[in-house]
C-alpha positions in Angstrom: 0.0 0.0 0.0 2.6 2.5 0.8 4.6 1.7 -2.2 1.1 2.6 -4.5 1.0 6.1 -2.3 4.6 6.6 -2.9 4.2 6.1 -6.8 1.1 8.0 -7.1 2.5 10.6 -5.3 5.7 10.6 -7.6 3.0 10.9 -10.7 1.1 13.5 -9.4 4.5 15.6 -9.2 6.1 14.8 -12.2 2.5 15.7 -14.0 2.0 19.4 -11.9 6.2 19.8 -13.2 5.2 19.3 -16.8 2.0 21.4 -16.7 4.4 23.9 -14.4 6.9 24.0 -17.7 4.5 24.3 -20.4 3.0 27.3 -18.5 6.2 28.7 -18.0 6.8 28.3 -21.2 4.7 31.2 -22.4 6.2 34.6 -20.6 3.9 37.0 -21.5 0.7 36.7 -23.6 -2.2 39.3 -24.7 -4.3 39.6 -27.7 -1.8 41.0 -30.1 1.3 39.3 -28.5 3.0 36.8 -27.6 6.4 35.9 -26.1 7.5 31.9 -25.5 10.5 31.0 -24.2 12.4 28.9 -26.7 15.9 28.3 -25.4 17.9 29.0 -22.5 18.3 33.1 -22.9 16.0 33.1 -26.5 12.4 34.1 -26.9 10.0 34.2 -29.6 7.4 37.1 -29.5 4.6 36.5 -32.0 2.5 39.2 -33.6 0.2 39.3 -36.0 -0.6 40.7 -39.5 -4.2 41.1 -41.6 -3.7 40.1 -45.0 -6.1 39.8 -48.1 -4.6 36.6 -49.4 -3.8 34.6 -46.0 -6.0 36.4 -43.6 -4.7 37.2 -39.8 -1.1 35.8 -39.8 0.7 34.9 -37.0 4.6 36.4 -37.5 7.4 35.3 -35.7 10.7 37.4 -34.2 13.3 36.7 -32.1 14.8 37.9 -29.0 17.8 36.8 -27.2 19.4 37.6 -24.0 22.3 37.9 -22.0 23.7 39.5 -19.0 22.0 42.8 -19.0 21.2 43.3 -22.7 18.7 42.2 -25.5 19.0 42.4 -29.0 15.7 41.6 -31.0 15.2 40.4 -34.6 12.3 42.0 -36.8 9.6 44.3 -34.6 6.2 43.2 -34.1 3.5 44.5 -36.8 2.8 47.8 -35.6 4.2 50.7 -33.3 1.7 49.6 -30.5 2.7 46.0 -30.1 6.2 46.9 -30.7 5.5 49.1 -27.4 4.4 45.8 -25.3 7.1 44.2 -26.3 9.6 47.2 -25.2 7.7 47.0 -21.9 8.5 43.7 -21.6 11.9 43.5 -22.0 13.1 46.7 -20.4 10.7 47.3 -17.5 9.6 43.7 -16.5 12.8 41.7 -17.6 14.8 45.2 -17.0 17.5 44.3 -19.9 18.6 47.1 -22.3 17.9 46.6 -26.0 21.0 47.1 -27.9 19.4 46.6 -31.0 16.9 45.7 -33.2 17.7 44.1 -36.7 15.3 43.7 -39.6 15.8 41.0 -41.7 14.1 42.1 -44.5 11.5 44.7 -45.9 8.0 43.2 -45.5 5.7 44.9 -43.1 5.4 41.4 -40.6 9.4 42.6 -40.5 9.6 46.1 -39.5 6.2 47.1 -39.5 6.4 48.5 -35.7 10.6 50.1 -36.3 8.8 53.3 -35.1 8.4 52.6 -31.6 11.8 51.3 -31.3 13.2 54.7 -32.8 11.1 56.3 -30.2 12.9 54.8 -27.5 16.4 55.6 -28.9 17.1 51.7 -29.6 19.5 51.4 -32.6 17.9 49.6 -36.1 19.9 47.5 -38.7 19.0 46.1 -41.9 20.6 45.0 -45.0 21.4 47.8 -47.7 18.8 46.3 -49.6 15.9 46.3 -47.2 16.1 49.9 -47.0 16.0 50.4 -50.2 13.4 48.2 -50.8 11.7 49.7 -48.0 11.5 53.3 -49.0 9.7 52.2 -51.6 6.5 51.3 -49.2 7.3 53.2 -45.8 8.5 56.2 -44.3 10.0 55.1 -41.4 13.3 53.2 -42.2 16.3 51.2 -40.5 18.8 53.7 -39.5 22.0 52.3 -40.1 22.9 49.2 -43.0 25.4 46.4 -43.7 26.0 44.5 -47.1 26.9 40.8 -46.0 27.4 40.5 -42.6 26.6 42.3 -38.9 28.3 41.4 -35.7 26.6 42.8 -32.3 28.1 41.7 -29.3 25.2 41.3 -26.1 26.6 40.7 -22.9 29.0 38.5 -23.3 28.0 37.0 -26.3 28.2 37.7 -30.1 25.1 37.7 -33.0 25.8 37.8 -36.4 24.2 38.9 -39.2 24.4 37.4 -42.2 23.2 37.5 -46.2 23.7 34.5 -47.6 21.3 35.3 -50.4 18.5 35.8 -52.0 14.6 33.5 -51.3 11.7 34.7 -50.0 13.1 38.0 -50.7 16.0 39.8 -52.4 17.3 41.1 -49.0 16.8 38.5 -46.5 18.9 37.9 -43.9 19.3 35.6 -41.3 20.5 35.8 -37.4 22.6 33.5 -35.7 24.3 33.2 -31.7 27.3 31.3 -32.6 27.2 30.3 -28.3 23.9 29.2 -28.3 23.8 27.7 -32.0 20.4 29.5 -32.5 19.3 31.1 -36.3 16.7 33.3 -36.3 15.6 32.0 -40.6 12.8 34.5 -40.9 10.7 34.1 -43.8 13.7 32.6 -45.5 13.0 29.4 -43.8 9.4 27.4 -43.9 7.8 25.3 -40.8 7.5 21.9 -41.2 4.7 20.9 -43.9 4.7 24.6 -44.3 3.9 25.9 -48.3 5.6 27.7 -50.4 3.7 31.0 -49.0 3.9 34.7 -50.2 5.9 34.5 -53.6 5.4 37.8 -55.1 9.2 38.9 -54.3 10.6 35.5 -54.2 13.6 34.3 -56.4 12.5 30.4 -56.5 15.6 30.0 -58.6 18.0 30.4 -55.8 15.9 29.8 -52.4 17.1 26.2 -52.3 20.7 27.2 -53.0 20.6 29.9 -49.9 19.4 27.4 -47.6 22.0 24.8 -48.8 24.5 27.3 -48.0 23.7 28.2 -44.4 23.3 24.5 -43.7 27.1 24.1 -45.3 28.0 27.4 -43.8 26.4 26.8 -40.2 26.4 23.0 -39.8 25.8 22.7 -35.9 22.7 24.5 -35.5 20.6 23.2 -32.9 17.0 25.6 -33.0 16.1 27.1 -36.1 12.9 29.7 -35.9 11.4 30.6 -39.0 9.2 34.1 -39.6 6.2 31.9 -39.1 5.0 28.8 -37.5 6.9 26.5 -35.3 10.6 26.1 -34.5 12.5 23.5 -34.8 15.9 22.1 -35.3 17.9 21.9 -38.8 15.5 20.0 -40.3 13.7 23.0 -41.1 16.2 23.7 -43.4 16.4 20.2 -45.2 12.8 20.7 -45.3 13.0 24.1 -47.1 15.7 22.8 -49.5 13.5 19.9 -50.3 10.7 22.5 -50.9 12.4 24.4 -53.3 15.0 22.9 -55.0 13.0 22.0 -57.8 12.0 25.4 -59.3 
């Protein structure tokens, strides 16, 4: 009989320590945003964008943290989610945001760069996203790089990089060396994810990107893409696989 107690007891804690972690899971959560805790010092915040062709879309960033800084990849959708997530970070985490880095010109990317301008954090895109980018907004990256971007936070260094063109011209892609984390954007599909938004896409070459961050960056661990689920480098096989025969 005691034995019986003893293991019910043990299920009854290992089940409240796995709803315990899924709830931790989500840090923060309202009804245009949401931030998850994906790795050890990496969130996801999720936004969302209205669209005629897909409807509401859920759109993925990045954040990732150490020591007393932050740097974050692509804003939310508009300047007022972009101020919840600001919140977040600075007054309820209370790190500094050293930067925020766009990865490339579509509005699920830097739709909300406003806000962060208005608190003084720095913004970096590719060349190309700005220019691309002037062409449908006002309110631009402040400061550009051509093929690669290194931002040190804390102690750690995030890079930058443009491996080519995919979903866009100008995409880029983020990546912590330390923590073997990319930020893919829309450059990389979910699993069982479509081909998606096409109208700025060069289907010629999308395959040949991917193949070169996976040759490039071959011990990545947790890959998030600009929309659905992460995952690990099978995002990127699955990507390749996707395209590689247009």
């Amino acid at each position: 009989m005691r034995k019986y107690i003893f293991l019910v007891f043990c299920l009854f804690v290992f089940t409240s320590a796995t709803k315990a972690q899924d709830s931790d899971a989500v840090s923060y959560s309202s009804d245009v945003l949401k931030i998850e805790k994906i790795g050890d010092n990496v969130f996801k915040h999720v936004s969302y964008l209205e669209t005629e062709a897909y409807g509401k879309v859920a759109c993925n960033g990045m954040i990732f943290i150490d020591e007393n800084e932050a740097i974050v990849y692509d804003t939310p959708t508009t300047d007022g989610v972009s101020a919840e997530l600001i919140n977040w970070i600075e007054n309820i985490q209370q790190k500094r945001i050293k930067a925020v880095v766009i990865s490339h010109f579509h509005a699920d990317c830097l739709g909300g760069i406003g806000e962060f301008h208005k608190h003084g954090i720095r913004s970096y895109a590719h060349k190309r996203t700005i220019a691309l980018a002037r062409e449908k907004t006002a309110v631009l990256p402040k400061s550009s790089f051509r093929k690669r971007l290194n931002i040190k936070v804390g102690d750690k260094e995030t890079q930058t990089i443009f491996f080519g063109t995919g979903h866009t011209r100008d995409n880029v892609v983020g990546y912590i060396p330390e923590e073997k984390v990319l930020f893919g954007g829309c450059l990389i599909k979910q699993m069982n994810a479509g081909k998606g938004n096409l109208e700025d896409a060069d289907v010629d070459q999308w395959a040949l990107t991917v193949k070169e961050i996976r040759e490039v960056l071959p011990d990545i661990k947790l890959v998030l893409p600009g929309h659905g689920k992460e995952g690990g480098a099978e995002l990127l096989d699955y990507t390749i696989e996707l395209f590689k025969n247009n």
